[in-house]
C-alpha positions as CSV (number, residue, x, y, z in Angstrom):
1,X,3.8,-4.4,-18.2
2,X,7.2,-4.3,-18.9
3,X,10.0,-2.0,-19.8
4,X,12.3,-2.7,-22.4
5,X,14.5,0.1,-21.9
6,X,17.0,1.6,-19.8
7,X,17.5,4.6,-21.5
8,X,15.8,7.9,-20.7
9,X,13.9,9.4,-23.4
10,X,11.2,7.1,-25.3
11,X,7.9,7.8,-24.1
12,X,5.7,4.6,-22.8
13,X,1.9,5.0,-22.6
14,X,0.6,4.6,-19.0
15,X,-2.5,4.7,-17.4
16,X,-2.9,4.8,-13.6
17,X,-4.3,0.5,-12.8
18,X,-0.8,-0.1,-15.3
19,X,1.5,1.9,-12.6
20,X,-0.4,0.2,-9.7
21,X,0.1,-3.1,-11.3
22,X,3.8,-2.4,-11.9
23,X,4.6,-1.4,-8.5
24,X,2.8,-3.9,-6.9
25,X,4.9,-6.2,-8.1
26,X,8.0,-4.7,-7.7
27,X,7.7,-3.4,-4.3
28,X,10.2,-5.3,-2.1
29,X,8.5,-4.4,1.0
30,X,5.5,-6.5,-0.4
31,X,7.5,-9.4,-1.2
32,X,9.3,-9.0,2.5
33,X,5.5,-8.5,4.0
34,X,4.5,-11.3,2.6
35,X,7.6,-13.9,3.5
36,X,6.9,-12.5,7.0
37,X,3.0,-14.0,7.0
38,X,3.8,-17.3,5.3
39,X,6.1,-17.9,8.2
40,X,3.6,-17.1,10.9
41,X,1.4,-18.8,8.8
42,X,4.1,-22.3,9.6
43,X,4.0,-21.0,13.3
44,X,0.6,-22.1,13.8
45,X,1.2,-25.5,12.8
46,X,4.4,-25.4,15.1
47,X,2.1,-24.9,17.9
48,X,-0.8,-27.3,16.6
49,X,1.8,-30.4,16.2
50,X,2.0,-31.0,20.4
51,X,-1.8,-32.1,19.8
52,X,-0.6,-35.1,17.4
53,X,1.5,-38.0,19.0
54,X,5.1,-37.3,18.8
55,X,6.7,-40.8,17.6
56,X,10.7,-41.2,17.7
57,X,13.5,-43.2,16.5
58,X,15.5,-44.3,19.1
59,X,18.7,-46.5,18.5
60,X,21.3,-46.6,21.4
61,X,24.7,-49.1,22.0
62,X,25.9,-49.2,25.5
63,X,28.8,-51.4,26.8
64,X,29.6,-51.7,30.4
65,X,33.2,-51.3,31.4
66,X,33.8,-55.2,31.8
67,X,32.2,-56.1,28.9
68,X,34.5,-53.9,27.0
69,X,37.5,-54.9,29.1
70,X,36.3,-58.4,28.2
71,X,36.1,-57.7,24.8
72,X,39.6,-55.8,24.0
73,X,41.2,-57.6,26.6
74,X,40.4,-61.0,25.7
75,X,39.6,-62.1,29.2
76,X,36.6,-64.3,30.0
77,X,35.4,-61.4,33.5
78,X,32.3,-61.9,34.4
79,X,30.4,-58.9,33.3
80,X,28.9,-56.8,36.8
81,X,26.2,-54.7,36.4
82,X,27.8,-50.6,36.0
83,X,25.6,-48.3,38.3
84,X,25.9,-44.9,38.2
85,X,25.6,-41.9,41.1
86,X,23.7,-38.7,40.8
87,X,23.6,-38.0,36.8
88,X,21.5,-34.7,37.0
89,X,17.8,-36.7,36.5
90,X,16.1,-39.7,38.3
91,X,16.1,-42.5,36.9
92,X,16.7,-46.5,36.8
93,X,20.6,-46.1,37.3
94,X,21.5,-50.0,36.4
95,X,23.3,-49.8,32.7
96,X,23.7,-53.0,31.0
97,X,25.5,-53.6,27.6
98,X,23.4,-53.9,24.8
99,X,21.9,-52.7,21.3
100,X,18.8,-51.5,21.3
101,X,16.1,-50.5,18.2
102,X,12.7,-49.2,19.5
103,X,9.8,-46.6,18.7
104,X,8.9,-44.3,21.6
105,X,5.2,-42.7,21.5
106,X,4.1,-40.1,23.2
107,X,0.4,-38.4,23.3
108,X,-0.5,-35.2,25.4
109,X,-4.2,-35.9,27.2
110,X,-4.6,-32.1,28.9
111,X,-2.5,-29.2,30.0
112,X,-5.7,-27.8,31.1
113,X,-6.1,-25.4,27.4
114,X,-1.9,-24.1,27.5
115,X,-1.4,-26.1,24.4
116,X,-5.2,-24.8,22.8
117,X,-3.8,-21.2,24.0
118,X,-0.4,-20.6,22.2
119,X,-2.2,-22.5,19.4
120,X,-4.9,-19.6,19.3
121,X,-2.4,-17.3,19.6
122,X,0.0,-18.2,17.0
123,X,-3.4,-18.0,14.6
124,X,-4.5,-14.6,15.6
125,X,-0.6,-13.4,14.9
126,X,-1.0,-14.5,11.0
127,X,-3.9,-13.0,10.8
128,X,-2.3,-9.9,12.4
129,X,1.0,-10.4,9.8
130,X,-1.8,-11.2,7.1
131,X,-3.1,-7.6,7.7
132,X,0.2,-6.2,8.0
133,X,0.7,-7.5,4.7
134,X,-2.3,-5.7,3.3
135,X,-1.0,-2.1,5.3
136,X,2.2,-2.1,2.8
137,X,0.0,-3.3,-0.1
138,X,-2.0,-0.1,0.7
139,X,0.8,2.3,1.2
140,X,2.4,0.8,-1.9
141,X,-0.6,1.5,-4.0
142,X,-1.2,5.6,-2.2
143,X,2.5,6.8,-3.3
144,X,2.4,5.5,-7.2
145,X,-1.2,7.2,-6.6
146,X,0.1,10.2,-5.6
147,X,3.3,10.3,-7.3
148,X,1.2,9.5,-11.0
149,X,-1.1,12.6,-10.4
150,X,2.2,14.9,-9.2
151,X,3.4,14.2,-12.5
152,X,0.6,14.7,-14.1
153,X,0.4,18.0,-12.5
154,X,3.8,18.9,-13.3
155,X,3.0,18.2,-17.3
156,X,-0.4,20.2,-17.3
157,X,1.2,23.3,-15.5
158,X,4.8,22.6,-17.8
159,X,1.3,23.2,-20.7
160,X,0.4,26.0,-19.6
161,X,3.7,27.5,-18.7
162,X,4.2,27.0,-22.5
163,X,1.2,28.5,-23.3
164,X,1.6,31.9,-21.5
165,X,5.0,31.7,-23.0
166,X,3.7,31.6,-26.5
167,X,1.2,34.0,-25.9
168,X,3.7,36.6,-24.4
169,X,5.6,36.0,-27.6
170,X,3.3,37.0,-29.9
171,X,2.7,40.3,-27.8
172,X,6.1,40.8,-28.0
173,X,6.6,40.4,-31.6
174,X,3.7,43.0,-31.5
175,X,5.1,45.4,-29.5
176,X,8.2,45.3,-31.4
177,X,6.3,46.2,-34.4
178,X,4.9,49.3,-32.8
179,X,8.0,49.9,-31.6
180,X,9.4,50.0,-35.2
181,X,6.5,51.8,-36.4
182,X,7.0,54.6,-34.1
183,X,3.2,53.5,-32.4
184,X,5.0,52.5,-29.1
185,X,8.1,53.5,-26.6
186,X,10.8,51.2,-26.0
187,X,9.9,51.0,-22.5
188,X,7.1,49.1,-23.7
189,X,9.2,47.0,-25.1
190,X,11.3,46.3,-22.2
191,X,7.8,45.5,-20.3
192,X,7.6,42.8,-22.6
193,X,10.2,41.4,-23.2
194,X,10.5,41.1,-19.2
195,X,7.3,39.4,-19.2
196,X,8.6,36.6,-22.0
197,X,11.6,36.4,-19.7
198,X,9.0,35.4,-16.7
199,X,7.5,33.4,-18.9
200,X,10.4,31.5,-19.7
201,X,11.4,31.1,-16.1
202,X,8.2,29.1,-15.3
203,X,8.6,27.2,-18.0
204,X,12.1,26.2,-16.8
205,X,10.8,25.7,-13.2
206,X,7.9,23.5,-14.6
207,X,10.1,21.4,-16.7
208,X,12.1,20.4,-13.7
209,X,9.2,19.4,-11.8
210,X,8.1,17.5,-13.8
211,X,11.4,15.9,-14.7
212,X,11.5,14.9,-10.6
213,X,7.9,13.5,-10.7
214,X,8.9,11.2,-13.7
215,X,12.1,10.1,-12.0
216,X,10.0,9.4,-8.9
217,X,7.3,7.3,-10.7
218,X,10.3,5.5,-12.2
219,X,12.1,4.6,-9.1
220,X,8.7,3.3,-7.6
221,X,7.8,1.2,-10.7
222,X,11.0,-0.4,-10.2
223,X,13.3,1.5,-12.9
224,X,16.9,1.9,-12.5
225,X,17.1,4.8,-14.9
226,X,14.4,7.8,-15.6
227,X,12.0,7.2,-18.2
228,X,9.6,9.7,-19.9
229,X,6.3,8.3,-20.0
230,X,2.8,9.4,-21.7
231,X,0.3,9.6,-18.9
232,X,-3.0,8.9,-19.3
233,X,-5.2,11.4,-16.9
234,X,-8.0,10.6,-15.1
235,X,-11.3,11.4,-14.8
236,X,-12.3,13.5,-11.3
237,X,-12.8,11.7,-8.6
238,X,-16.3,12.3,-7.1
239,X,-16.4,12.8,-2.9
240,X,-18.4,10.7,-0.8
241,X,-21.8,11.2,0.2
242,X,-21.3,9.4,3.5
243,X,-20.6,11.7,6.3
244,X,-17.0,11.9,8.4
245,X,-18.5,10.3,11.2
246,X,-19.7,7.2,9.1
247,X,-16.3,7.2,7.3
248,X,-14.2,7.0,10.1
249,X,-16.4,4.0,11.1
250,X,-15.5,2.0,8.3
251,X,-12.0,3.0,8.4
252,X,-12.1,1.4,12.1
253,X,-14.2,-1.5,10.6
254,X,-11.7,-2.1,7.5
255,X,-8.3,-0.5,8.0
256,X,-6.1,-3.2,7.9
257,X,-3.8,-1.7,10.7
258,X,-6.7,-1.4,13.1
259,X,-7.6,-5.2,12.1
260,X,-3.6,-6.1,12.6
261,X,-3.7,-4.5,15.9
262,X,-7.2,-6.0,17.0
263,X,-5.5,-9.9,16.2
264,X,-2.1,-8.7,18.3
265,X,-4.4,-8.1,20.9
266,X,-6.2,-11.4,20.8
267,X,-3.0,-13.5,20.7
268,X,-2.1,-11.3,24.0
269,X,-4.6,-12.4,25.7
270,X,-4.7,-16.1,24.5
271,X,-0.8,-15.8,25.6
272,X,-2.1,-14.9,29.2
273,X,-3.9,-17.8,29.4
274,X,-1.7,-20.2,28.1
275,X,1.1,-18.5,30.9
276,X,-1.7,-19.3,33.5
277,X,-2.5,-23.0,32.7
278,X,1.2,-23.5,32.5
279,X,0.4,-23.8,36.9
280,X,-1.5,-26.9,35.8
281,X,-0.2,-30.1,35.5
282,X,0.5,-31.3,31.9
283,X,-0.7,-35.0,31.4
284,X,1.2,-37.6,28.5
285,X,0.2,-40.9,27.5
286,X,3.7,-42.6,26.6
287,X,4.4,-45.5,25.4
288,X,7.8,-48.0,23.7
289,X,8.2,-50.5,21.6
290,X,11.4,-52.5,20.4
291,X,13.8,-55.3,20.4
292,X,17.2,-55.7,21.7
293,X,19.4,-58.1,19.6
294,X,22.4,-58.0,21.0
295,X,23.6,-57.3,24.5
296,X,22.8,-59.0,28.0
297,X,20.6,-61.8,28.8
298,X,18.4,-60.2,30.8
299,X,17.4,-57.5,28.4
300,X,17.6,-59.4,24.7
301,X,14.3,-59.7,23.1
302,X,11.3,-57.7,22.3
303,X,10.2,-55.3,25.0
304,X,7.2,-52.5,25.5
305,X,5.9,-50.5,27.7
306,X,3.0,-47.7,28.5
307,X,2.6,-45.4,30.8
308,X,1.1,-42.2,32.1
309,X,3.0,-39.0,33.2
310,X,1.8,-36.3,35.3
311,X,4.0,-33.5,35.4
312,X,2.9,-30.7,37.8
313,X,5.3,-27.8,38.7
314,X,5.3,-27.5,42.7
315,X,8.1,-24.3,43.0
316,X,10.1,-22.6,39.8
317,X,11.5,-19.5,41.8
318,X,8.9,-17.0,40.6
319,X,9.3,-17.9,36.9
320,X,5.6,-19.2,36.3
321,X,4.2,-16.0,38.6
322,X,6.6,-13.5,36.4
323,X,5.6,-15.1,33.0
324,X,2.1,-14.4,33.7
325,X,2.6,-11.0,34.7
326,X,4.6,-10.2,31.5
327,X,2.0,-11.4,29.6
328,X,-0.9,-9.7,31.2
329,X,1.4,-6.6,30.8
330,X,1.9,-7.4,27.4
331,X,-1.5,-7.8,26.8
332,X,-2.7,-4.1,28.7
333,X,0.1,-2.6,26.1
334,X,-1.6,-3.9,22.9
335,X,-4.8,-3.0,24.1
336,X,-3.2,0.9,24.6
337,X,-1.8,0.5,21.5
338,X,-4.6,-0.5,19.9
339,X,-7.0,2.4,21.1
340,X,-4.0,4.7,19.6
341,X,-4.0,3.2,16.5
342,X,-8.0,4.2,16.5
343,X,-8.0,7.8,17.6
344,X,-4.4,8.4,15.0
345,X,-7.4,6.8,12.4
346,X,-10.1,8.7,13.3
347,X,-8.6,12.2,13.3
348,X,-6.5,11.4,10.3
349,X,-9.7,10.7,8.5
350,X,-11.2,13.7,9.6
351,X,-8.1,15.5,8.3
352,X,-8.3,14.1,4.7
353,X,-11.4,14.4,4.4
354,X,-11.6,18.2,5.3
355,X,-9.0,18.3,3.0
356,X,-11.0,16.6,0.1
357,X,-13.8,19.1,0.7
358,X,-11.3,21.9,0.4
359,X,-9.7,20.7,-2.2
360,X,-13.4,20.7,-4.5
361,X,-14.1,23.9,-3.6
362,X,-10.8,25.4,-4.8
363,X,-11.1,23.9,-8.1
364,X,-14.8,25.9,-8.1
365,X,-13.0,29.1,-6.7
366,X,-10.0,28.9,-8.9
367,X,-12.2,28.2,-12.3
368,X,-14.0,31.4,-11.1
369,X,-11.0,33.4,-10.5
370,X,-10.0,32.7,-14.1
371,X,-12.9,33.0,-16.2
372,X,-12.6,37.0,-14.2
373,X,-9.0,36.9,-15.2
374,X,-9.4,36.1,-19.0
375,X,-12.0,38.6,-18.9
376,X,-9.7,40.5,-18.1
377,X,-7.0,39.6,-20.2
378,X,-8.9,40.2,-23.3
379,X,-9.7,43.7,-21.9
380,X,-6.5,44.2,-21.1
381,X,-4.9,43.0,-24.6
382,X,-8.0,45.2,-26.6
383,X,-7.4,48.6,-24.7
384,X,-3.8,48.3,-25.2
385,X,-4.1,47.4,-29.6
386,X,-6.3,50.7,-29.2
387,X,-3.7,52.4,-27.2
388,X,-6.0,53.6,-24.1
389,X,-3.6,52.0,-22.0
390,X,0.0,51.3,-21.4
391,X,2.0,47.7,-21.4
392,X,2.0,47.6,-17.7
393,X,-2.2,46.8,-17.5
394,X,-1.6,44.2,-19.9
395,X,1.3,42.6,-18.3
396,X,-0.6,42.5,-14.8
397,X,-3.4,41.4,-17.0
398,X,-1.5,38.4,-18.1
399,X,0.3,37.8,-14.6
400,X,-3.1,37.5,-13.1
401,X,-4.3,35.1,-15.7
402,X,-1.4,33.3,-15.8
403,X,-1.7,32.8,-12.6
404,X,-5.2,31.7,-12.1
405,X,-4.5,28.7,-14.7
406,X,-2.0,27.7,-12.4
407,X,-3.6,27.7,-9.5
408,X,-6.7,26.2,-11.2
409,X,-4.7,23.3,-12.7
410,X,-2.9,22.8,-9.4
411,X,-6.5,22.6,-7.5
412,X,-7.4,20.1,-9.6
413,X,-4.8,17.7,-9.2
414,X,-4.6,18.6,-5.8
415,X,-8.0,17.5,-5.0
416,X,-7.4,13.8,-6.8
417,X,-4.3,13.8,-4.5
418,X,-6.6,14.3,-1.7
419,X,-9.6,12.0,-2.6
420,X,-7.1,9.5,-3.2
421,X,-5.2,10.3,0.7
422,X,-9.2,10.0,1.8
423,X,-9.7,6.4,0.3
424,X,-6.6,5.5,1.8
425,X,-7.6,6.8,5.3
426,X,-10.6,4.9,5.3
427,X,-9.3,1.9,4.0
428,X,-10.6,1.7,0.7
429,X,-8.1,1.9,-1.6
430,X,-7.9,-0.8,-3.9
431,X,-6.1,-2.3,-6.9
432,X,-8.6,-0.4,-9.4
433,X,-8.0,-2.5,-12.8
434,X,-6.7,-6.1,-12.7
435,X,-4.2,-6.3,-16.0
436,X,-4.4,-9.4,-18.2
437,X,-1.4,-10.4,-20.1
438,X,1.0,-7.8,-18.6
439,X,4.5,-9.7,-18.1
C-alpha cells in the first residue's frame, strides 16, 4: 500500500493486516536485523572453508647480491650462494636467484574437532541473529498493533464526545426556551450552558488524542508528514482457553528471544570446546607444485613436493589456559542470561494475561454501568420536562452517562490492546493478512 501524499488531510482507508504490511516494510530496524543474520549467515562458511584445501598462487623473484652486482655492474663474479642469520622463523636459509611460478596446497587432516567447533558455533549464532531478526519483526508488528487500536480509541471516544455535545445542545436550546417562556430560572440556564461548555472541552481533549494517535501511526508506517486515515475496526478479540501455566510454556517453547538465547548458548559451549582442542595438535597435508624458468642451475626446472605438518603447542604463557577459561566463563553467563530471559517471560505472561482477563470483564462492568446510567439519563431528562426536578439531577444525570460511554468505549479498546500485548508475550503474534498487489 502506498501513499501518494504528503499532505495532511485526505483520508486513506485502512484496515489493521494493511498497517502491519506497511510497517513491516518500512521498519529500518527490520532491514538492519536482517543485514545482521545474512552476515552471520557468511560467518559460517568463514569457519567451514578450513575443511576444503586451501590452494595459493605463489610467484616470487629473488636475486642474490652478486648476481645483481653481476648484472648492473657488468662483471662476470661468480655468483656465491647469500645466507642469511636469524630471520624471526626456521627455515632453509640458502637464497638463490631465481623466478619462480608454483601452486601450494594445503589440506587440514585433524585438530582433534577445534575446526568442527567454531564451525558449530558460528551456525548456532545465525540461528540466534535469525531469531533476533524475528524479535524486531515482532515488536514491529505489537506497536502499529497498539498504536492502530489507540487511534481507534481516540476516534470512538472523539464520537461520543460529539454526541454528549449534541445532546447537551439540544437541552440547552430547551432550557432556553423555558427560560424565555418564564417555565425556568436563569440559573438553569447557566447549569446548562456549563454542561455544553464541559461538553465541548472533551471534545477538544478527544480531538487532540486522536490527532497524536494518527501522527503516531504515520510516523510508524513510515510517513514524513501526518495523515488522516479511515480506520477499519476490528472485531473483539476472543481470550484463550489455555491456561497461564500452559501459555507461558509455549511462550518458552516459541518466543523467539528465548530461542535466540538458547542458540547463544550452544555456540558458547561449542566455543569451549573448540578453546580446549586448540591444546591438540593441528595436522596439514601440504603439498607444491611449479617450475622455475629463470634463475640458478641448481633450482631451474619443474619441482614438487608433499609433506605432513604437525603442529602442537608445547608453552604459550597461559594464553591457551586463559582462552579456555573465558570461554567457559562466557558460556556460565549465557546460560544465566538465558534462565533470565525465561523467568522476565514467564511473569510477563502472567502479567498480560491477568491483564487480558481484566480487561473483558471491564468491558461487562462498564456496559452494565451504562445501561444503569441511561436509565437514568432518561429519568433524569423526563422528571425535569415535568418539572419535579431541577437542572442539577439532569446534569449529574448526563455526567454519569457520559461518563460510562467513556469508560465503556475505553474498556473495549483497552482489552484488544491487551489481548494483542498477550499474543505478543507468548509469541504468537503474527503477520495476520498477507497483502497481494500492494506496492
Amino acid at each position: 500500500m502506498a501513499f501518494a501524499n504528503e499532505v495532511p488531510g485526505t483520508p486513506e482507508t485502512l484496515t489493521l493486516a494493511q498497517a502491519e504490511s506497511v510497517a513491516l516494510r518500512h521498519a529500518p530496524a527490520i532491514g538492519a536485523a536482517f543485514f545482521r543474520s545474512e552476515a552471520a549467515r557468511q560467518a559460517v562458511l568463514e569457519a567451514r572453508s578450513a575443511f576444503f584445501p586451501q590452494v595459493t598462487a605463489e610467484f616470487s623473484a629473488v636475486g642474490t647480491g652478486n648476481d645483481m652486482g653481476n648484472f648492473f655492474g657488468g662483471t662476470s663474479h661468480v655468483a656465491k650462494d647469500t645466507r642469511l642469520g636469524a630471520t624471526g622463523g626456521l627455515n632453509d636459509p640458502t637464497i638463490l636467484s631465481r623466478e619462480s611460478n608454483g601452486i601450494v596446497i594445503s589440506q587440514l587432516i585433524s585438530d582433534f574437532g577445534q575446526t568442527a567447533n567454531l564451525t558449530s558455533m558460528a551456525r548456532y549464532r545465525a540461528r540466534s541473529e535469525a531469531e533476533k531478526a524475528k524479535v524486531v519483526k515482532s515488536v514491529a508488528l505489537y506497536q502499529v498493533d497498539k498504536i492502530y487500536f489507540k487511534a481507534l480509541e481516540a476516534e470512538a471516544l472523539l464520537a461520543v464526545s460529539k454526541e454528549t455535545a449534541s445532546a447537551r445542545r439540544i437541552v440547552f436550546d430547551q432550557v432556553k426556551a423555558m427560560v424565555d417562556s418564564n417555565l425556568k430560572s436563569g440559573l438553569d440556564l447557566s447549569f446548562a450552558r456549563v454542561s455544553v461548555g464541559e461538553a465541548e472541552l472533551l471534545i477538544v481533549q478527544a480531538q487532540n488524542a486522536l490527532d497524536e494517535a494518527e501522527a503516531e501511526l504515520s510516523a510508524a508506517l513510515g510517513c514524513r508528514l501526518p495523515h488522516r486515515f479511515v480506520l477499519i475496526d476490528e472485531p473483539q478479540y476472543p481470550l484463550p482457553n489455555s491456561t497461564p501455566g500452559e501459555l507461558a510454556a509455549q511462550a518458552l517453547k516459541y518466543r523467539p528471544e528465548a530461542i535466540g538465547l538458547r542458540n547463544e548458548y550452544a555456540a558458547t559451549a561449542r566455543y569451549s570446546a573448540a578453546e580446549r582442542a586448540a591444546r591438540y595438535p593441528k595436522i596439514t597435508a601440504m603439498g607444491s607444485m611449479g617450475r622455475t624458468p629463470v634463475g640458478d642451475p641448481r633450482v631451474e626446472g619443474n619441482y614438487e613436493a608433499v609433506g605432513i605438518n604437525v603442529e602442537l603447542p608445547l608453552f604459550t604463557g597461559g594464553r591457551l589456559s586463559a582462552q579456555v577459561q573465558e570461554a567457559v566463563s562466557k558460556q556460565s553467563a549465557a546460560q544465566k542470561t538465558l534462565e533470565e530471559e525465561e523467568e522476565r517471560i514467564v511473569k510477563d505472561v502472567n502479567i498480560a494475561w491477568l491483564d487480558a482477563l481484566a480487561g473483558l470483564k471491564k468491558i461487562k462492568v462498564t456496559e452494565e454501568i451504562l445501561g444503569s446510567s441511561q436509565e437514568a439519563l432518561e429519568l433524569a431528562d423526563s422528571r425535569f420536562r415535568l418539572g419535579s426536578t431541577s437542572i442539577v439531577e439532569l446534569t449529574q444525570a448526563q455526567l454519569a452517562n457520559t461518563q460510562a460511554k467513556l469508560a465503556h468505549t475505553g474498556a473495549k479498546y483497552e482489552y484488544q490492546m491487551n489481548r494483542v500485548k498477550l499474543e505478543f508475550e507468548t509469541g504468537a503474534l503474527k503477520f495476520r493478512t498477507p497483502l497481494r498487489g500492494t506496492h
